[in-house]
Structure formats: structure tokens, C-alpha cells
C-alpha positions as semicolon CSV with decimal commas, in nm:
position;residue;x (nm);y (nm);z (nm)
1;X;-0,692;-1,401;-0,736
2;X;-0,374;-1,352;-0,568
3;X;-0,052;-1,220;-0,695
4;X;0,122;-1,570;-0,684
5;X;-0,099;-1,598;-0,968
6;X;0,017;-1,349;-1,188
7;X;0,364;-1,369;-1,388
8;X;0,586;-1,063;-1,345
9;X;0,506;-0,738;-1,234
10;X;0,667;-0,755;-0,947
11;X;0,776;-0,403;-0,879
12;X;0,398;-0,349;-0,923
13;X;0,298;-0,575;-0,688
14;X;0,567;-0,476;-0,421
15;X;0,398;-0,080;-0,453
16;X;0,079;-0,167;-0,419
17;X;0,156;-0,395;-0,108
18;X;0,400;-0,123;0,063
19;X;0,061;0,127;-0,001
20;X;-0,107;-0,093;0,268
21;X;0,138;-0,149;0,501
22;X;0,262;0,203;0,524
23;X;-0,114;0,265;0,571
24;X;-0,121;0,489;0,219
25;X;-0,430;0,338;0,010
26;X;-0,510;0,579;-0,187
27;X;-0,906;0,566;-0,269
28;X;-0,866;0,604;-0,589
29;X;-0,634;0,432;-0,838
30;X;-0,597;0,412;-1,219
31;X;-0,427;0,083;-1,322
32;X;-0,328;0,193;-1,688
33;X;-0,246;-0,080;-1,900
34;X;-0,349;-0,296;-2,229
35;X;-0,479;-0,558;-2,279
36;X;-0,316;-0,887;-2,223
37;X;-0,094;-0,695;-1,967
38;X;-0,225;-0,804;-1,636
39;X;-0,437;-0,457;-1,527
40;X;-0,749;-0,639;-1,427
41;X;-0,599;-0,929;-1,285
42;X;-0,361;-0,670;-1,071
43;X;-0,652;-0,494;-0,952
44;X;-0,858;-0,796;-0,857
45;X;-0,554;-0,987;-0,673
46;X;-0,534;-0,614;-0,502
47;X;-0,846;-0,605;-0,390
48;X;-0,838;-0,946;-0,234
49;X;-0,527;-0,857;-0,061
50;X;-0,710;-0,537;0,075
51;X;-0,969;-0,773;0,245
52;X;-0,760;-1,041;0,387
53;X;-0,842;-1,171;0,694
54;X;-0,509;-1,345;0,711
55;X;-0,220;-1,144;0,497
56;X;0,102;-1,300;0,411
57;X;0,412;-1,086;0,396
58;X;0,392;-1,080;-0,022
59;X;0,037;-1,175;-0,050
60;X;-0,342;-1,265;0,042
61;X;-0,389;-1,608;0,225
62;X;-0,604;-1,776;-0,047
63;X;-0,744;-1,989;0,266
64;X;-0,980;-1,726;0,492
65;X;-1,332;-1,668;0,397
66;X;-1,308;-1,382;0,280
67;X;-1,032;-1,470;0,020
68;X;-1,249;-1,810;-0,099
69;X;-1,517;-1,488;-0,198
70;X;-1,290;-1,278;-0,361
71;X;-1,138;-1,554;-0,562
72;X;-1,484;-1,631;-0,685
73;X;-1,614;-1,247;-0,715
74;X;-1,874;-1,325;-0,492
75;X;-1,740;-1,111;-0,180
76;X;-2,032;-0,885;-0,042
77;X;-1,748;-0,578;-0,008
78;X;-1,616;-0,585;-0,412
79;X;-1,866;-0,441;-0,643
80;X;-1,824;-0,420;-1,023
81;X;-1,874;-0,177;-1,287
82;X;-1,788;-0,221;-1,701
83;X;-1,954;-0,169;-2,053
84;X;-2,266;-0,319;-2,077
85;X;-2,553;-0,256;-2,407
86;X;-2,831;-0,101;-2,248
87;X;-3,112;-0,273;-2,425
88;X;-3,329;-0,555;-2,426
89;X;-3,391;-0,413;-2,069
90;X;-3,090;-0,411;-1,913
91;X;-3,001;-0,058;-1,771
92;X;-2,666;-0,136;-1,542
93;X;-2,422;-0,401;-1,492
94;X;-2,556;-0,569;-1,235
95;X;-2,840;-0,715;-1,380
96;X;-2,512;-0,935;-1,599
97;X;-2,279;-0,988;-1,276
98;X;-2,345;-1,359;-1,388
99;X;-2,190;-1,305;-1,701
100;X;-1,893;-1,087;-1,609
101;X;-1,816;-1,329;-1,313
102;X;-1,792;-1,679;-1,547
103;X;-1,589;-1,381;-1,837
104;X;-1,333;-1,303;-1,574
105;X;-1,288;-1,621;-1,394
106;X;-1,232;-1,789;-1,771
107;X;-1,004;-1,511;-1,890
108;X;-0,892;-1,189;-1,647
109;X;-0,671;-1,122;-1,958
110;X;-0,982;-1,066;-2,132
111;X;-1,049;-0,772;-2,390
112;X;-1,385;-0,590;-2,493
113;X;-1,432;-0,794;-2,785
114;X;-1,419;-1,111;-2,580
115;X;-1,661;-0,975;-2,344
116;X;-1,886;-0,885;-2,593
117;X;-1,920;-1,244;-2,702
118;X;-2,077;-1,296;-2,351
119;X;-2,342;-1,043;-2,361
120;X;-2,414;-1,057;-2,734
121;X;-2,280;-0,749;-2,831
122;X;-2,340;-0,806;-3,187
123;X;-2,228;-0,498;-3,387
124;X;-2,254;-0,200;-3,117
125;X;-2,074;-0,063;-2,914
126;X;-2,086;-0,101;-2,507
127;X;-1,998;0,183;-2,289
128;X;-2,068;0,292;-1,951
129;X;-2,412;0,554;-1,851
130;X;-2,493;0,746;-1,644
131;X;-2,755;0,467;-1,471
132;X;-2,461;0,277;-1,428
133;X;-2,307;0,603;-1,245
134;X;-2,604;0,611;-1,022
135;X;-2,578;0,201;-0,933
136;X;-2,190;0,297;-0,827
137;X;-2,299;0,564;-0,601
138;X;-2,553;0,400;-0,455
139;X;-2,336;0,071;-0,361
140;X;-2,129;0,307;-0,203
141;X;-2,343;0,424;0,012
142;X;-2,365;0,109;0,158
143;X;-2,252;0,018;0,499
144;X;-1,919;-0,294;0,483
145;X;-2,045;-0,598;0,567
146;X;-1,729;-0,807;0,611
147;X;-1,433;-0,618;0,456
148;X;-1,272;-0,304;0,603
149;X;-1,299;-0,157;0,240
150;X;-1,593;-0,150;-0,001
151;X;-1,406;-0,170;-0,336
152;X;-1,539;-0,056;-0,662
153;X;-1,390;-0,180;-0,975
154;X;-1,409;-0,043;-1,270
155;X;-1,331;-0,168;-1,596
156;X;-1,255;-0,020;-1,925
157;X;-1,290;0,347;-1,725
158;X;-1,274;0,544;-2,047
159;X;-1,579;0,386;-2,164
160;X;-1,770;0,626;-1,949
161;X;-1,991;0,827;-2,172
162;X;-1,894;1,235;-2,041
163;X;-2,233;1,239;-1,837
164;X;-2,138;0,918;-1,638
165;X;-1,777;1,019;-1,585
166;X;-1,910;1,360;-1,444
167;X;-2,150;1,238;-1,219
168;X;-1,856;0,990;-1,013
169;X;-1,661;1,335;-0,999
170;X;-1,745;1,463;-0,660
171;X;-1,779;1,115;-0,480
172;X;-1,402;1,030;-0,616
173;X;-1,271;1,376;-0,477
174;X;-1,479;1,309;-0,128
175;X;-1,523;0,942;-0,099
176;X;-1,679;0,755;0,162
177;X;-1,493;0,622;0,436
178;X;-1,286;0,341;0,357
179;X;-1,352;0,342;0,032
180;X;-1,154;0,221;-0,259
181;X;-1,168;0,258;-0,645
182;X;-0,977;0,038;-0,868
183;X;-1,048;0,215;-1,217
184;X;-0,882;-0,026;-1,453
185;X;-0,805;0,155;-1,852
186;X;-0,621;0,096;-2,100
187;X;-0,647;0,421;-2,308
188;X;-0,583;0,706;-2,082
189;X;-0,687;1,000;-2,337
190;X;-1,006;0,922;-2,382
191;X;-1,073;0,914;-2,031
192;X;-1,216;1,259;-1,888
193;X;-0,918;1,433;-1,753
194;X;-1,074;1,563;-1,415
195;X;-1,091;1,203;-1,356
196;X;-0,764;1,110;-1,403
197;X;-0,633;1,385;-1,176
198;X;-0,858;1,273;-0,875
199;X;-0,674;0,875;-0,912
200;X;-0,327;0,817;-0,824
201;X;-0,167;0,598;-1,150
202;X;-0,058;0,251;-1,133
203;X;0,142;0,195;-1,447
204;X;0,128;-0,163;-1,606
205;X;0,370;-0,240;-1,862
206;X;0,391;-0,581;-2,108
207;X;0,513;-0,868;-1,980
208;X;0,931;-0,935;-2,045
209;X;0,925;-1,143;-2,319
210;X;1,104;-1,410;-2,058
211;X;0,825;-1,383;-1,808
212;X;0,541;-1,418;-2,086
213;X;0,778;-1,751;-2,255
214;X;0,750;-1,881;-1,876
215;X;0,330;-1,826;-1,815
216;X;0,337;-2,000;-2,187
217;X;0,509;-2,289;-2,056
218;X;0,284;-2,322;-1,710
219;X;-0,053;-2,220;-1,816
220;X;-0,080;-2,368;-2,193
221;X;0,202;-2,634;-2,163
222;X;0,429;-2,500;-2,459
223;X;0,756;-2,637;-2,527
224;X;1,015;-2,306;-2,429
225;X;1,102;-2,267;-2,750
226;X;0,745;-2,268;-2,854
227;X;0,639;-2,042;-2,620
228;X;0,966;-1,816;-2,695
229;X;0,787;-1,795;-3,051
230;X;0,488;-1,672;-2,995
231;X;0,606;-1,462;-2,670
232;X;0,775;-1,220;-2,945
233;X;0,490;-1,227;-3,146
234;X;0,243;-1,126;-2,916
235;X;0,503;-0,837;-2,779
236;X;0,450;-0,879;-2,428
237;X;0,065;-0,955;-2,440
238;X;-0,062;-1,265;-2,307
239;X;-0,450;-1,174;-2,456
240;X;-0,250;-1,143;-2,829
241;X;-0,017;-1,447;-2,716
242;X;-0,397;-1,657;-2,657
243;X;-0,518;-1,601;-2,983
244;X;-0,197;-1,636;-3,138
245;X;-0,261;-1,988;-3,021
246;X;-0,583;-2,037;-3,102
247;X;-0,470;-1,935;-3,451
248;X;-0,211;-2,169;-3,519
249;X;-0,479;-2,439;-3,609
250;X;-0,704;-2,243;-3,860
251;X;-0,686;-1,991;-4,123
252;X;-0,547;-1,626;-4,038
253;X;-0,850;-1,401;-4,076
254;X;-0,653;-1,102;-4,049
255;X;-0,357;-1,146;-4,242
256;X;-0,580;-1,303;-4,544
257;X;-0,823;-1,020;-4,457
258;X;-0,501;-0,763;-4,515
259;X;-0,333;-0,945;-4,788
260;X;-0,633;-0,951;-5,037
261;X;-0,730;-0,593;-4,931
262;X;-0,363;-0,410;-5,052
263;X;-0,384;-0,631;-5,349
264;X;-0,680;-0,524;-5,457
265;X;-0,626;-0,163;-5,364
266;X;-0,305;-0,154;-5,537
267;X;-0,450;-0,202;-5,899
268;X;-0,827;-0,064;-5,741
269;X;-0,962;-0,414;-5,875
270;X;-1,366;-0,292;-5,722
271;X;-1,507;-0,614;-5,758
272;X;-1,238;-0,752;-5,483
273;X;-1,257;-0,401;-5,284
274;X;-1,656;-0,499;-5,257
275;X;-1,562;-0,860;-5,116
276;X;-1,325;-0,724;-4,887
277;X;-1,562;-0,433;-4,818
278;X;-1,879;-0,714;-4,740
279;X;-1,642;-0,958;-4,492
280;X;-1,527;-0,581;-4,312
281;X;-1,889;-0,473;-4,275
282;X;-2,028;-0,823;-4,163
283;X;-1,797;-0,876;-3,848
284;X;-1,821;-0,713;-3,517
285;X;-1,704;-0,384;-3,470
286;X;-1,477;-0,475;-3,223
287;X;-1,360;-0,706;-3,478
288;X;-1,336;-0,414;-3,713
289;X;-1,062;-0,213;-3,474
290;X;-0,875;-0,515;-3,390
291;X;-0,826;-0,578;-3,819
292;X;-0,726;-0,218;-3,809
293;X;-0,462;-0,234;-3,537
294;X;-0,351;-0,546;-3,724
295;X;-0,316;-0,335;-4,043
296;X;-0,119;-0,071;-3,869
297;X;0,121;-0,338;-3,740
298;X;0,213;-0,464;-4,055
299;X;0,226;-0,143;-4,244
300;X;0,508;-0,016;-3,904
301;X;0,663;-0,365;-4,008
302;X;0,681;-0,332;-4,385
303;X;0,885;0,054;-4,282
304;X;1,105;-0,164;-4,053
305;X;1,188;-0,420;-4,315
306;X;1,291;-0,118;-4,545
307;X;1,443;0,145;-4,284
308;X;1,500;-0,093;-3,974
309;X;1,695;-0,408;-3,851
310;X;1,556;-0,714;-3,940
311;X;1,544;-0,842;-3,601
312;X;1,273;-0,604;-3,481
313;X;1,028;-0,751;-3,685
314;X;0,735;-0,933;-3,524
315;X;0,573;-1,107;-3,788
316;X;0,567;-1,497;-3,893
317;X;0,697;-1,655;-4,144
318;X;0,412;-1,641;-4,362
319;X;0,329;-1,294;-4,303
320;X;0,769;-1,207;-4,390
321;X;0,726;-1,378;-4,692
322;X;0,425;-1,155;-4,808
323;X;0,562;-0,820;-4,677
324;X;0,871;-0,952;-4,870
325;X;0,726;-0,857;-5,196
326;X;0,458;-0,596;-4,995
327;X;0,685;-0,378;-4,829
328;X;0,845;-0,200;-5,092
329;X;0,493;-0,006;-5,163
330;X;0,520;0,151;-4,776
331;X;0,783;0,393;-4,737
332;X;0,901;0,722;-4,660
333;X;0,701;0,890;-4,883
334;X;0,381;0,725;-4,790
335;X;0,447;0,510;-4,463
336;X;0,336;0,822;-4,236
337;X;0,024;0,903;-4,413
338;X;-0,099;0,534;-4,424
339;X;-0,083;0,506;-4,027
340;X;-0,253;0,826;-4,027
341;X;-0,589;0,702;-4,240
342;X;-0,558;0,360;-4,048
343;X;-0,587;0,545;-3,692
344;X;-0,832;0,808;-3,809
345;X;-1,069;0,498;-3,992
346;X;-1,008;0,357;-3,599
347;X;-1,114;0,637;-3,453
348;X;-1,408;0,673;-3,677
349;X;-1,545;0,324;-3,653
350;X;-1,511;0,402;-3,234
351;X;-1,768;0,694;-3,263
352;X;-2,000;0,398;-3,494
353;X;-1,928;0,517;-3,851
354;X;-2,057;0,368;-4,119
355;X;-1,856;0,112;-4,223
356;X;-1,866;0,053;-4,566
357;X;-1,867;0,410;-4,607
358;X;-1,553;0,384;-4,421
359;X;-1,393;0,091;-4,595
360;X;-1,467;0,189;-4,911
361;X;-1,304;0,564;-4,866
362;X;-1,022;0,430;-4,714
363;X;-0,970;0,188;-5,013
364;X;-0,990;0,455;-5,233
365;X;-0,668;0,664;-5,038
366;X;-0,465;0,301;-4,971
367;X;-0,475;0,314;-5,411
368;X;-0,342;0,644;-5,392
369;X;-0,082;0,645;-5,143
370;X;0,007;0,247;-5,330
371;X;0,093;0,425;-5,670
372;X;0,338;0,659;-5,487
373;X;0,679;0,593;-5,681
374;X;0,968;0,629;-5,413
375;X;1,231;0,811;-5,650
């Protein structure tokens, strides 16, 4: 990948290319973004840059041998590392390099839930181990073969367990020669915080909603006022703006999901609470956190309906006309707490709670905090 490729960014792009050329690559980087912003795809069109046989004055070549490799992920110098299930005898990434390389080539904008789908993660949850700690030290230990750099890239860094991240401690405070890691995360809090100290932080923001209207119209062939739609609906994300898409043509899960819930929770109607609790429990945890997130963005739109300007609403016209009649049950007496249960029920599902337990608790305070009369 090169960065001709990717929309925007461009003050990013111009750092990480003055890092080289003012001979300042640091060996270990955090690119922090989420999502649908462009981390991975940053890192990756780095890395190629970083072994160019041939560099341009903004870019890679795309043409020398070493950049037909890295545009393929197939480069003897760029090693991998990202959540993986550790069963069914698999014990490190490696062993599904097959499967990352056809996830990332299809989608670099890719998020854990689609990369699940290629490794049938089912219902668990994939993180990085320790064994998968050991594999990264001991590619590093290897000698280049083409590249002046052997880089490591890591994705979805805070899904180190605390005995993987601990063990990559000392070789990212005294790395090999020419060494570079690329540790690409997108929540920075739950990764350990000796580790972000030892990287130097790449910041990725979302794309301008003019830049993501624009990679709309190239790379999916949108009308610009089409694209201009769904570009402020997805906020910046092209991941969000992709499924947005692929939503347009079949039902809503979510917002169904969401609008049958708070009905039912408003009068407690159990019988409908155990549907909705049944549909929860039977997707993909992954699944389960995205609904969630999707939750808290309608509830933050329902207080900005009430309390805000209409204009900074992202929702569609289906979703305004049920948060129409909705929205008058979140407010100020109640609009705090319900994020709060909504990002501790997240947080809960991430360390594998049960989740019917969890649904059906969380139904039980959404009836409460409902019934609260705003005076």
C-alpha cells in the first residue's frame, strides 16, 4: 500500500516521511486511531515506504521488488502480529498469515468483528498471548534479508493479555538494530502504560467529512451527494461509512434491535425483554459491543435533539422519526446515568460476561431510569 492510496491524512503522512529523511525513525510507534480511520492502512503504506528500493519524494515507488511484496504482505522483512483464538491448535498468528493477508488486502479499514468472521471467532473473544510474544521476539532475532528494517506490526496492541505486553517490554526499550514497530490501537487505556511510554504516538484522526464524501465517490462510485449522506453518518469513518452501505439494502438490525428493546423496557413488557434478550445473546460478542455503541449513539442523540442544535444530529430519517417520539424519555435527569450502564454493560461483555445476565439487568435499570418524570 502506498500513501497515494489513502484519502487525507496528509499532515500524517508528511511526519512520518520527514521521520525518514531527517534520519529520525523511531523504533517504536503507536498509530492511535479507530476504526475506519486509516491506522492500519497508515502503518502498512509506512512500512512499504521504509523498504523502498526506489523512494519518491511523497511516496514508495509501487514498481521495485520490494514494493510488489509489501503491497501483497508477502515481503520477507514485515512480520505480523494481531488477535488470534488459541484453539483448535493454533497457538500464534502465524499459523493464519493466510487469513490475515486475504482480511487486509479485502478491507485495511477492517475492524475485530470483521476479522473474526475470517477465523471463526464465533462468540469469544481474540486477544494476543504470551506465545504470540515469544513468535515476535523470535522474528526479531532474525537477520534482514532484503529490507534495511525488519518491521513488526502489530494490530489491535491493547489486545495484549498483561503477560504478553510484559514480555515485549525490554526488547521495545533495547531493540535490535534496525528495527521497527508499528503498534497499531485504537483504545489507548487499555493498553499497558509502560508500553505506551516506550512508542512515540502517531495520532490518527477521522477523515474530514469532504475527504471521506470524495473516497465515497472513487472507491464505491456514489453520486456526491450520496456519498455527502452517508459521509455524516458514518462521522468520519470509512469502516461505519461501509456498512452504512451495505445496510441501505436490508433491514437495520440495530436500530430495530434498539427500537423494540426501549419499548419494551419502558412498560417492562418481559415477554418482549426475553425476545430481545434471546437475539442479544445469540449474536457474536463483537456484535454485542458494536449494538451497544449503537445504543449509546442514539441515547447522546435523543439529549441533542432535546438540549442541542438540530444540525448535530447524525441519525437518518427513519431513526429522527423514532427518537422524535423517543427522545423525550432521555434527559437531564437520566441521560448521564443511561451512558453510564451502556459503557459499564460494554465493559462487562469485554471481560466475557454473561450475557443474558447482562441484558436482562440492564433491562431492568433502562425501566427505571424510562419512568423518570422530568419536572
Amino acid at each position: 500500500m502506498r500513501f497515494s492510496d489513502i484519502s487525507g491524512h496528509e499532515k500524517v503522512k508528511k511526519r512520518l516521511l520527514q521521520s525518514y529523511k531527517e534520519n529520525r525513525v523511531s523504533h517504536a510507534q503507536l498509530f492511535l486511531g479507530n476504526t475506519g480511520y486509516g491506522s492500519l492502512a497508515l502503518a502498512l503504506a509506512y512500512a512499504q515506504y521504509l523498504s523502498c528500493t526506489d523512494k519518491q519524494e511523497a511516496d514508495s515507488c509501487g514498481k521495485c521488488p520490494s514494493c510488489l511484496k509489501m503491497s501483497k504482505l508477502v515481503h520477507p522483512d514485515l512480520h505480523f502480529a494481531y488477535p488470534i483464538l488459541t484453539s483448535g491448535g493454533i497457538e500464534n498468528s502465524t499459523q493464519l498469515i493466510t487469513e490475515w493477508r486475504k482480511a487486509v488486502l479485502h478491507s485495511p479499514y477492517m475492524d475485530l468483528e470483521e476479522w473474526c468472521s475470517y477465523i471463526d471467532g464465533q462468540n469469544k473473544q481474540p486477544f494476543i498471548g504470551v506465545k504470540e510474544s515469544a513468535e515476535i521476539l523470535r522474528k526479531l532475532t532474525l537477520t534482514t534479508f532484503e529490507s534495511p528494517y525488519k518491521i513488526m506490526v502489530v494490530w489491535l496492541a491493547e489486545k495484549l493479555n498483561m503477560e504478553a505486553a510484559n514480555k515485549l517490554l525490554k526488547i521495545l526499550e533495547e531493540p535490535p538494530d534496525n528495527t521497527v514497530f508499528l503498534m497499531v490501537c485504537e483504545d489507548e487505556e487499555q493498553l499497558l502504560r509502560t508500553i505506551v511510554s516506550r512508542t512515540q504516538l502517531v495520532k490518527i484522526n477521522r477523515f474530514e467529512t469532504e475527504t471521506l464524501q470524495q473516497l465515497l465517490v472513487e472507491k464505491q462510485q456514489l453520486s456526491p451527494e450520496h456519498a455527502l449522506e452517508i459521509s455524516i453518518l458514518a462521522e468520519g469513518n470509512y469502516w461505519v461509512a461501509q456498512n452504512l452501505l451495505k445496510q441501505e439494502d436490508k433491514e437495520n438490525w440495530n436500530f430495530n434491535f434498539f427500537q423494540n428493546w426501549m419499548r419494551a423496557c419502558l412498560k417492562f413488557d418481559y415477554a418482549k425483554i426475553n425476545e430481545c434478550n434471546g437475539k442479544f445473546f445469540d449474536v457474536k460478542r463483537e456484535k454485542q459491543k458494536i449494538l451497544l455503541s449503537y445504543c449509546l449513539h442514539l441515547v447522546r442523540e435523543c439529549l441533542v435533539m432535546n438540549y442541542g442544535e438540530p444540525s448535530l444530529g447524525r441519525i437518518t430519517p427513519t431513526e429522527k422519526q423514532f427518537l422524535q417520539k423517543f427522545s423525550p424519555y432521555i434527559h437531564k435527569k437520566n441521560g448521564v446515568a443511561f451512558a453510564q450502564e451502556i459503557n459499564k454493560a460494554y465493559g462487562h461483555i469485554e471481560r466475557n460476561a454473561n450475557a443474558k445476565v447482562l441484558f436482562l439487568d440492564l433491562s431492568f435499570k433502562f425501566n427505571e431510569l424510562l419512568n423518570i418524570k422530568l419536572d
